[in-house]
N, C-alpha and C positions, 0 to 999 in steps of 0.2 A: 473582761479579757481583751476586749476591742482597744480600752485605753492605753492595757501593758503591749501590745503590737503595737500599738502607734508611739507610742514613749520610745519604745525598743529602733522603730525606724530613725523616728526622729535622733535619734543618739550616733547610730550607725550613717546617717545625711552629713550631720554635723559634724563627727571625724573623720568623712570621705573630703567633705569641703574644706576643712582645714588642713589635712595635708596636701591636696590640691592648691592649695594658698601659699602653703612652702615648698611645695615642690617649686613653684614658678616663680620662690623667692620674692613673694610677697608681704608674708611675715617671718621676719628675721630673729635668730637666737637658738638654732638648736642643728644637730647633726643633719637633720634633713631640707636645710636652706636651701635653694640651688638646685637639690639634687632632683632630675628629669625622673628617677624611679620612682618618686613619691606622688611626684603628678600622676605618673599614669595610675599609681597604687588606691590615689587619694578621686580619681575619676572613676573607678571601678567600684571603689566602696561608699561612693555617692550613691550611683546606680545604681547597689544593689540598699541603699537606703531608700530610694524612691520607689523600687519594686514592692518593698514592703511596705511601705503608705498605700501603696496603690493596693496589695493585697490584702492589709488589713479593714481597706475602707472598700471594697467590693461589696457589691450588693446583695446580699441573700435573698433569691427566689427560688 
């Protein structure tokens, strides 16, 4: 179960970073080049990939 929350984070890290990469017009080729909403869309759905790394990998005591 530990491995499918971390898969699951890592998925949801990964498409927060890449729209954050075109938001800022970093990678080029789709509606969302350029566009400032995706930055902030694509830094929100970072952070809530990294909450879930971080929640899945919490210590049980």
């Amino acid at each position: 179960m530990r491995l499918i929350k971390n898969l699951l984070a890592l998925i949801v890290l990964a498409i927060g970073v890449l729209w954050t990469l075109q938001g800022i017009g970093f990678i080029r080729g789709s509606f969302m080049t350029g566009q400032s909403q995706w930055l902030y869309v694509g830094i929100v759905t970072a952070l809530v990939g990294l909450a879930g790394l971080a929640w899945a990998n919490r210590s049980r005591v």
